[in-house]
Structure formats: C-alpha cells, structure tokens
C-alpha positions in Angstrom: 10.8 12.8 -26.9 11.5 12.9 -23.3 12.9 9.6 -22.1 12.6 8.1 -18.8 13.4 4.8 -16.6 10.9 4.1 -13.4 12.2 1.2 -10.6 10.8 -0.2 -7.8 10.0 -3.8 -6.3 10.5 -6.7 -4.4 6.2 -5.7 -2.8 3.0 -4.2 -4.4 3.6 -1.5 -2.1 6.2 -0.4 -4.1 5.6 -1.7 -7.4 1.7 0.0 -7.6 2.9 3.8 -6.9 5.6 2.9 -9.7 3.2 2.2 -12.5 0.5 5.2 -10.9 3.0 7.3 -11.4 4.0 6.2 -15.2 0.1 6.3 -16.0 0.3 9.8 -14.6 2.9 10.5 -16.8 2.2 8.9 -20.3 -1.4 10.8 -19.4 0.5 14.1 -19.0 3.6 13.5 -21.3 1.4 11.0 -24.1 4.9 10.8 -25.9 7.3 10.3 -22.9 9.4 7.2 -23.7 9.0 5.0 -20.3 11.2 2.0 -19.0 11.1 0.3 -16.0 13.6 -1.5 -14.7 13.4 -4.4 -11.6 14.5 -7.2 -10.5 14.6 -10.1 -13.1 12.8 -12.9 -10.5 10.6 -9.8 -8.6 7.1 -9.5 -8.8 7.4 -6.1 -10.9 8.5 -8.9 -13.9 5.0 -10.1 -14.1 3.0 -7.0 -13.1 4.9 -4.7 -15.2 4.3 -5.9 -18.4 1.0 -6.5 -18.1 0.6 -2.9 -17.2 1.8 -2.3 -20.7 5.4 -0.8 -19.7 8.7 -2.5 -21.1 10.6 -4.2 -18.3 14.2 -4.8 -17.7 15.4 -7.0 -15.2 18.7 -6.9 -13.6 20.3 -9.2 -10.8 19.0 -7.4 -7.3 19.1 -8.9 -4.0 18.4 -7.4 -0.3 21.3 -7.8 2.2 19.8 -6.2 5.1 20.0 -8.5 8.2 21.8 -10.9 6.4 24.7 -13.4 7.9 28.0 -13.3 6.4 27.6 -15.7 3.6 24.2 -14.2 2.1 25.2 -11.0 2.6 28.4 -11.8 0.6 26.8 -13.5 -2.1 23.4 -10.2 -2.2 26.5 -7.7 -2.3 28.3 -9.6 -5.6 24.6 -9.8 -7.1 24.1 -6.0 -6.6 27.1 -5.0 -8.2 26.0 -7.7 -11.5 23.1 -5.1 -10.9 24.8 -2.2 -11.2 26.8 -3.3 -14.1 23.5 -4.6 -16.0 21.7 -1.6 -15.0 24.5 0.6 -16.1 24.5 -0.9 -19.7 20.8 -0.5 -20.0 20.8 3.7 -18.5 24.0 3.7 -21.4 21.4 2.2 -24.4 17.8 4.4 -22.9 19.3 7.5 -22.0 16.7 8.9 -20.0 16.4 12.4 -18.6 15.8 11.1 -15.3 15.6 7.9 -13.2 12.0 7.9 -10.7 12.4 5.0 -7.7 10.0 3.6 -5.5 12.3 1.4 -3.0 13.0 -1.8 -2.8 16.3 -3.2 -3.0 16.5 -3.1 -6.8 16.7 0.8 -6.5 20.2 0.1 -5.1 22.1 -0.9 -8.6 19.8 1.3 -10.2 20.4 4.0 -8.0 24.5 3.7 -8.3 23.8 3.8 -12.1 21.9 6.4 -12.4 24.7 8.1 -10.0 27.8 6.9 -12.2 26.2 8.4 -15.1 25.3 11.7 -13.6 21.5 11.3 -14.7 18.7 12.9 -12.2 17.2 10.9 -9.6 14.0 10.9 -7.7 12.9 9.0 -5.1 9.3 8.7 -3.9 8.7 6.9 -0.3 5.8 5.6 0.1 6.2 4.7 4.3 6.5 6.5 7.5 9.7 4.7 8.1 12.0 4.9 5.0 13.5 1.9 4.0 17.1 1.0 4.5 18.0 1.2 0.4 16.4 4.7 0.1 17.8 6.2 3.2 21.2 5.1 1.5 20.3 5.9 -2.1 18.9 9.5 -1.1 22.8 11.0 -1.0 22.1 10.7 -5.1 18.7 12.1 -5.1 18.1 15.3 -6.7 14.2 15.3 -4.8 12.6 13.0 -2.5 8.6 12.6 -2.4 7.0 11.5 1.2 3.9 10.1 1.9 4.1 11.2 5.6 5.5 13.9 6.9 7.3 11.6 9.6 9.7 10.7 7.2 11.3 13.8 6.4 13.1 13.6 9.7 14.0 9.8 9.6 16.2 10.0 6.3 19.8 11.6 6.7 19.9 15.3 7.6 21.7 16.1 4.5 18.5 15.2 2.4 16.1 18.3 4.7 16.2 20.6 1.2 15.4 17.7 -0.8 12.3 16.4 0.4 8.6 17.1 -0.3 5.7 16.0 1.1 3.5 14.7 -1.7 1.3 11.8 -0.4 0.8 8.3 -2.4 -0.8 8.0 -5.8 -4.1 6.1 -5.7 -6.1 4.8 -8.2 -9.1 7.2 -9.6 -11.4 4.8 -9.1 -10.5 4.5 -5.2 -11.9 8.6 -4.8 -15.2 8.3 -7.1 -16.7 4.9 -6.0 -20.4 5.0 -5.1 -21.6 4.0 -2.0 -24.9 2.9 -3.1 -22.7 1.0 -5.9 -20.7 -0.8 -3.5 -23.7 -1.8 -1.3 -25.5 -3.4 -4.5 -22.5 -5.1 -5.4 -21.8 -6.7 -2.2 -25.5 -7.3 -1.5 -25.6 -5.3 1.2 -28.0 -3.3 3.2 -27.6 0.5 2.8 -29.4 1.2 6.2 -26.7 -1.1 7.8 -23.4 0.1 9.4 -20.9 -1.8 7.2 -17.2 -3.3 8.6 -14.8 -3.9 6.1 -11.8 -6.5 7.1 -9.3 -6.9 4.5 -5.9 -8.7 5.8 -4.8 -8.4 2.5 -4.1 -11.2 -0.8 -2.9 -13.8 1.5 -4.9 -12.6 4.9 -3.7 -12.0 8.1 -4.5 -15.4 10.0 -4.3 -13.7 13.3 -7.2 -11.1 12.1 -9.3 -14.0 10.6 -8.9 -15.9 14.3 -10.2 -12.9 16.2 -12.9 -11.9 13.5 -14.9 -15.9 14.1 -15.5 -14.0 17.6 -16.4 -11.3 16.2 -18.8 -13.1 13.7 -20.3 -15.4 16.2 -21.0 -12.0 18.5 -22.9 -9.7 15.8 -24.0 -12.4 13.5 -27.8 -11.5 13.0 -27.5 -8.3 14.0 -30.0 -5.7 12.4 -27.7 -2.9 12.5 -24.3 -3.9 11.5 -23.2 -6.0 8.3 -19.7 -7.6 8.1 -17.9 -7.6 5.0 -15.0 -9.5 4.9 -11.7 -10.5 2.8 -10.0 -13.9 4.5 -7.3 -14.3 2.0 -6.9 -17.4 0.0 -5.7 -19.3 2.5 -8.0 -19.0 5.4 -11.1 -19.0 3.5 -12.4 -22.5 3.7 -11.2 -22.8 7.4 -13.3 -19.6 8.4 -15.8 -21.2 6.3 -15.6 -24.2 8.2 -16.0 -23.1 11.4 -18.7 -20.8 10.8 -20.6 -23.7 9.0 -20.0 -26.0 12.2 -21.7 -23.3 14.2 -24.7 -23.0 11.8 -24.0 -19.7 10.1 -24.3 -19.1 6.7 -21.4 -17.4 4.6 -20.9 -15.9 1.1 -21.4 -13.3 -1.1 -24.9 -14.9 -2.2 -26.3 -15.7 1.8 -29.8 -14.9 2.6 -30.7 -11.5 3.1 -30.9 -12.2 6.8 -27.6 -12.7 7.0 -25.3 -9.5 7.7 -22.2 -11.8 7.3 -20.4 -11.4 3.6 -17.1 -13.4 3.5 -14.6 -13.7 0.0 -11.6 -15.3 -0.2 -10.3 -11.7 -2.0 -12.0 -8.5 -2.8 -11.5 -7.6 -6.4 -13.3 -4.4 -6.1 -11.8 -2.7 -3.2 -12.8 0.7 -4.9 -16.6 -0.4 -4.1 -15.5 -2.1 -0.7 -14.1 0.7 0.7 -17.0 2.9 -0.6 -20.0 0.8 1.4 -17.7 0.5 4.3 -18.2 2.4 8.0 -14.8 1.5 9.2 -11.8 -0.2 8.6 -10.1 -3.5 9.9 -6.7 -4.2 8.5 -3.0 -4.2 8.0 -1.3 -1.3 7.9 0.9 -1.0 3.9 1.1 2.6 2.5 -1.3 2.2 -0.1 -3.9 0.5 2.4 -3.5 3.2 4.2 -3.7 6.2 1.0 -6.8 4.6 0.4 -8.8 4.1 3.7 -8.0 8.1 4.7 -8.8 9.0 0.9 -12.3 7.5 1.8 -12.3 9.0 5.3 -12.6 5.9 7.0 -12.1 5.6 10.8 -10.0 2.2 10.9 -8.7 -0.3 13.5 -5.2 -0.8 11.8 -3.3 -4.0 12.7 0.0 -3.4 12.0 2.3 -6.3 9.9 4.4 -7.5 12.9 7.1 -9.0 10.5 7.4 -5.9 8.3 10.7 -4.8 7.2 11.7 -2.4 10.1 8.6 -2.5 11.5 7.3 0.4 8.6 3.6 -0.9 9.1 3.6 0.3 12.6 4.9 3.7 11.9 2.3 4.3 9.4 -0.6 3.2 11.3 0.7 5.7 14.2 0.8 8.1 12.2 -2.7 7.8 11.7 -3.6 7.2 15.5 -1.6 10.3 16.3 -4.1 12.0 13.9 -7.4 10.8 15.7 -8.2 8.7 12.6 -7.5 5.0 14.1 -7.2 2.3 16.5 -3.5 0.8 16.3 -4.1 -3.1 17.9 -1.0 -5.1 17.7 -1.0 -8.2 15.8 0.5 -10.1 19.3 -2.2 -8.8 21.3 -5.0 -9.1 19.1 -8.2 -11.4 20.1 -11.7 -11.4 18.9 -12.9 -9.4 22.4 -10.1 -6.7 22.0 -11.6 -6.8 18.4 -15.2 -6.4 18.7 -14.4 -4.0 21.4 -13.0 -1.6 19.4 -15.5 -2.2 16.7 -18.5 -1.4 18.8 -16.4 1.4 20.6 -16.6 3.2 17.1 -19.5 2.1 15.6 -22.4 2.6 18.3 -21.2 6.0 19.2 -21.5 7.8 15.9 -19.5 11.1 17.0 -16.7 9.4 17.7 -17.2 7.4 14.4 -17.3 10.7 12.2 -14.8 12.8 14.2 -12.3 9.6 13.2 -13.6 9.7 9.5 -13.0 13.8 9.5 -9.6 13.1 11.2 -8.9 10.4 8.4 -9.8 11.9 5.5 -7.7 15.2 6.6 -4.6 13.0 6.8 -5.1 12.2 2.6 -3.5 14.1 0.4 -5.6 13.8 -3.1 -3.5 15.5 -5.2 -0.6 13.1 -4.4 -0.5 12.1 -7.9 -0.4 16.0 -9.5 1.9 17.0 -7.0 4.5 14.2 -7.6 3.8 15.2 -11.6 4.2 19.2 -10.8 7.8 18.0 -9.9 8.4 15.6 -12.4 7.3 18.2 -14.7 11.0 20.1 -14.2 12.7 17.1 -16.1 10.1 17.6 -18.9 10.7 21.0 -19.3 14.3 21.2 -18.8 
C-alpha cells in the first residue's frame, strides 16, 4: 500500500486543489493510504474531514509582514510545527509529501526535508507565495497553474517546474446550459451576467452592481444573475426594494434581476452565464476559462502579495478579460464594460475563445501522470 501525506491551508484556494487532487488519487490509487495534515485552528480542520480524509493538525502560523513580536512568537509556533509534523511523517511514513501553500507547508515542508521523504509542490497562483518560493529548495517537482510563475520562483527550481493547470471539479466542465437556465429561472434567449464576489462578497462590487441594476433592470435582452455574499444581501435588497424593483430567485418572469445571498451551484451558474464579474482566486479563475467565459475580473486589492492581480493579468494579457481595479471600480465603469462585451457579440466570443484557450483541462491527469512516479517507484 502506497502511503501518502497532502497539506495545504490557511484559504479555499488552497485547501480545494488539496482534496481534488486526493480524490484524484484514491480514484487512481483506490488503496493509497492518504493523510493530510494542516493547521490545527485552519479552515482545512473542518473541511478536511468532512471530505472524508484523516486530518492532523500541527501549530502553523504566517510571519510574513509581521512586527518583531509576532513574528517572534509565528517563528517559535513553526518550529512546534515542525517538531509535531516531524513526529507524525515518523508514525505515516509516506512515500511522498504533496503541498498546496499556505503557511502550514512550512513545518511540513522542513519535515518532510529532515526526513529525506519526496516533496511536491503544486501552485495554484500567478504569483507564488512567500512559503513556497522558500519551501521549493526541498521540492523534488513543482506544478504551476500559470506559466508566469515559473519565472517568479528561485532560478534554481527552472528543471523542477511543470506547467499543469488547477484541478476543478467534474461537475464545473459538464454542466448544462439549459440546466443552469431552469435552475436559476432564467430565460435561455437572454444574455446572462454572472457576479459572484465570492462567500462573503465583495462590497465594492455589490455598490457598483445597484448601478448597474437600476440601468438594465427590465431589460429584454440581458438577465443579471447575481451572488452578494451573506453580508450585503439584505442591504442590496434594500435598496433595490426602495426603488421598486423586485429581487430573488422566485421574481416575476419580467424581472431579468436574480439576486442570492450565495450560489450553491456555481457548476450550473457558470454554465447559463455570458460573462463573468468577479474576483480574481485561482480556482475562480480555473473555472471561468474552463467554461470559456469572457470575464471582468476585479482583482482582491488586499490579497497576499497582490496574487489576485497577477492572475487576472494573466488572463487580460490573453484577450480573455477586463482587469478593473477594486479602487477604481463604480457602477458606470461597470456597466461599461458589461455592455462593451455583451452588445458586440464578436468581441464577446473572441474573449470566450481566448478564455477557454487559457484552461488547461487535464490539469488534474497531468498533476496525476507525475504523481504516478511515487506510485510506481
């Protein structure tokens, strides 16, 4: 029985690709003994296990940009990392170690280094993050999601790296269309916006979308549907209520306006969608070009070193999006760029070719294919 330990955490962004590519593996391997390890207060400790994958957690804490003090007291808790981590490599003895960033793939990392025992790194952003540009002197391969990156880790890691692309979900690829109109109550003969800030929402996004509402609200050729995050719901609701608009996945059928607090299906969202409005996370972005969606990408100002706005240029580069910076951003720059894309419908499927030639849909085999060297060795 092959044995192997997966980390990654602190985000979805790097906790999701973890537990893709363990699904791809028990699918593969159906006898591969899996383990992940994370952070004991991160959100892998309640995602992993209900993923069905045994969790370990070990003290991790980031350090970068810290003052003296924290930084002090996040470099004593990585070493009790290191040591717990350590122990636990000692008792599994995998074959190989996988990581997915975050700063729990530091003690991990050093363990897995201490006891000689393969490494390999997947990133999933266009900028690399600070713990796996430092952790990739250990790594026996590193998988990108953008070929950017290959030239932002150290120029020791060149032979290491392989462009591979980020694992997305099945279901993502073989939504319907038709499905995703019925589910949303939408109309197929519509051009359909998507806006998705993500699970909490982007409050600058949901300010400049009520402008963008108010504008196309009634429209009989465009249909909104969009994803406010918990937070902003009932105030978008609010105002749009004021102004004597309807709202909600059940509105009249004259309505073209669908508004959730969170889209559970973003398989079937992204499958009756014409373009994209939205932040700018690796796996966001995996999906949208997976679906060959033209998107206006709104890039996480606060991101850790600004990785958001190297991926969504990465994209612009490619001819498949509109990058719109979160400081700038108001609802006429918004509907602007909407309308720029979605009344000219050559420039809207010359972005969606451009898009969908910047996926890589095999992410998942590929990342397997050199996984597969550990099983076999």
């Amino acid at each position: 029985m092959v044995r192997l330990v997966i980390t990654g955490g602190g985000t979805g962004g790097h906790i999701y690709p973890a537990l893709a590519i363990a699904d791809g593996l028990k699918k593969r391997w159906p006898h591969a003994d899996i383990h992940y390890i994370g952070a004991k207060d991160g959100m892998e400790s309640r995602i992993v296990p209900k993923a069905g994958y045994s969790f370990w957690g070990v003290p991790a804490e980031g350090w970068q940009g810290r003052k003296i003090g924290r930084l002090t007291h996040a470099l004593k808790t990585d070493l009790t990392g290191w040591r717990e981590a350590a122990k636990l490599l000692s008792t599994f003895k995998p074959e190989a170690v996988i990581g997915t960033g975050g700063f729990v793939c530091l003690p991990v990392g050093l363990a897995a280094a201490q006891k000689k025992i393969p490494f390999y790194l997947h990133e999933q952003n266009a900028m690399p993050g600070l713990t796996n540009r430092l952790i990739a002197i250990w790594a026996k391969r590193i998988m990108i999601s953008f070929a950017e990156a290959a030239r932002r880790f150290p120029p020791f890691s060149g032979r290491k790296i392989q462009l591979t692309g980020l694992p997305v979900r099945d279901a993502i690829a073989n939504a319907d269309r038709d499905e995703g109109h019925a589910f949303f109550h939408l109309d197929r003969e519509k051009k359909t916006i998507l806006v998705a800030g993500g699970s909490q929402g982007a409050a600058r996004i949901n300010r400049a979308m009520l402008h963008v509402i108010k504008q196309l609200y009634g429209k009989n050729d465009m249909q909104i549907l969009f994803a406010t995050g918990e937070r902003g719901y009932e105030e978008i609701a609010e105002t749009l209520k004021a102004d004597g608009m309807t709202w909600g996945i059940s509105a009249e059928e004259t309505s073209n306006v669908r508004m959730l607090p969170y889209i559970d299906r973003m398989d079937l969202a992204y499958a009756a969608a014409d373009v994209f409005v939205g932040r700018a996370g690796a796996s966001t972005m995996a999906e949208i070009t997976l679906r060959g969606l033209p998107a206006i990408l709104v890039p996480l100002p606060h991101a850790t070193e600004n990785h958001q706005a190297y991926n969504a240029a990465s994209l612009v580069n490619k001819g498949g999006a509109i990058l719109l910076e979160d400081k700038d951003l108001d609802g006429l720059t918004l509907l602007t760029s909407l309308l720029e894309i979605l009344t000219d419908d050559s420039k809207r499927l010359a972005m969606a070719a451009c898009s969908n030639r910047a996926a890589n849909g095999e992410a998942l085999e590929d990342i397997l294919t050199i996984l597969a060297e550990v099983m076999s060795g």
